[in-house]
One Martini backbone bead per residue (centre of mass of N, CA, C, O) as a GRO file, in nm:
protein
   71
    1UNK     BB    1   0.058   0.060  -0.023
    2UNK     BB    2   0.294   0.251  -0.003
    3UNK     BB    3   0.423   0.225  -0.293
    4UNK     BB    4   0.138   0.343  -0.421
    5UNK     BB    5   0.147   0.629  -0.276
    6UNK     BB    6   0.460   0.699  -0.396
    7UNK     BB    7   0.334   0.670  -0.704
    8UNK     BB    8   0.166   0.896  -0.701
    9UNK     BB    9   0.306   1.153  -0.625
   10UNK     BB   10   0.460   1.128  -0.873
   11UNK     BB   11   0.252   1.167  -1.071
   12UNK     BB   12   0.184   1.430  -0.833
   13UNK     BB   13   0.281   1.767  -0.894
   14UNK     BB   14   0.419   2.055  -0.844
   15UNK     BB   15   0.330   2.220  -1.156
   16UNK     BB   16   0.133   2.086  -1.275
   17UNK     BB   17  -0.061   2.039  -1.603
   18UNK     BB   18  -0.380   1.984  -1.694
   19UNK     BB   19  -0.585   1.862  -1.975
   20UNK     BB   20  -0.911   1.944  -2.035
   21UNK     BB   21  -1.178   1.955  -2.186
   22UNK     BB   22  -1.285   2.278  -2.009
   23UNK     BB   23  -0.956   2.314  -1.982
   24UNK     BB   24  -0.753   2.356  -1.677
   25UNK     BB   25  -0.515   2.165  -1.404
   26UNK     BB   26  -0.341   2.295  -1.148
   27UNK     BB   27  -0.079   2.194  -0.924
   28UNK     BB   28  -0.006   2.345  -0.636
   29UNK     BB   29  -0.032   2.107  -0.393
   30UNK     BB   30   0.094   1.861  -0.152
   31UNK     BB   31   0.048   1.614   0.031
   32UNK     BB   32  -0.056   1.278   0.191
   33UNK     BB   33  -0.422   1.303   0.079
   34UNK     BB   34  -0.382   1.578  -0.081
   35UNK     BB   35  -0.458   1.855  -0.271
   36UNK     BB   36  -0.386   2.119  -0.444
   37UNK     BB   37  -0.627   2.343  -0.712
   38UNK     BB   38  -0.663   2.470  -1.013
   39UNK     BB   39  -0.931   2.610  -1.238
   40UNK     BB   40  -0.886   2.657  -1.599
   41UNK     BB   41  -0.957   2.823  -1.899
   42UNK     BB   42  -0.603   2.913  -1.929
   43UNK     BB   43  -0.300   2.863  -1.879
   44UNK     BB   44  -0.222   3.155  -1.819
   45UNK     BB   45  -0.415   3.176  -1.566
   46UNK     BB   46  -0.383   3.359  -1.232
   47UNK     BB   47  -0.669   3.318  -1.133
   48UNK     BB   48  -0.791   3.161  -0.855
   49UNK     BB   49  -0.943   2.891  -0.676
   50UNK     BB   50  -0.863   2.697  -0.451
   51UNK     BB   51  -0.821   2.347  -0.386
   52UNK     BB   52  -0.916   2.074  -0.247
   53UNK     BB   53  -0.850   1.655  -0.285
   54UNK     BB   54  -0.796   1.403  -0.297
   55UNK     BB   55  -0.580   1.164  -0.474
   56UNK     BB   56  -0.815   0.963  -0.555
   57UNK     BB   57  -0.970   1.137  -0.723
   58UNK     BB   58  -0.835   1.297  -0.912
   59UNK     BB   59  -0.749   1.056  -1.044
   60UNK     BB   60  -0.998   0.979  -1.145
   61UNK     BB   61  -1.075   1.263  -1.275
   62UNK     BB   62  -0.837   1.201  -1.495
   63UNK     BB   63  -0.941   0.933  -1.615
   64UNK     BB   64  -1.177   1.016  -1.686
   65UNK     BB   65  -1.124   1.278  -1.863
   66UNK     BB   66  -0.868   1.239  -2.039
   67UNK     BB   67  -0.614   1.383  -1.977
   68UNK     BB   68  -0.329   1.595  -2.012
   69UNK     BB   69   0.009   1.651  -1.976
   70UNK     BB   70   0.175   1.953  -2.015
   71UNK     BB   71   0.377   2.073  -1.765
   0.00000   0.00000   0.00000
């Protein structure tokens, strides 16, 4: 299980872009259970309302979305 949780982390890092159907996904910070994020309507924008989530919703999230890692 251990393994498990620090290959999410390894995949879900602070400043990746992941681009979605009707926008992009900015990942602000990671915790041990959590993220946060913020959700964009274009990669350039500055504001936006930050946002907590656990780490597997997340992913469940990105992958029922087909997400694409931008950068």
């Amino acid at each position: 299980m251990e393994n498990n949780a620090k290959e999410h982390l390894q995949r879900l890092a602070a400043g990746q872009v992941w681009k979605l159907e009707h926008g992009y996904l900015h990942i602000v910070d990671s915790g041990k259970r959590h993220i946060y994020y913020k959700t964009l309507k274009t990669p350039n924008q500055q504001t936006a309302i930050t946002r907590m989530i656990g780490i597997e919703a997340l992913l469940n999230y990105l992958r029922q979305s087909e997400a694409v890692l931008v950068a």
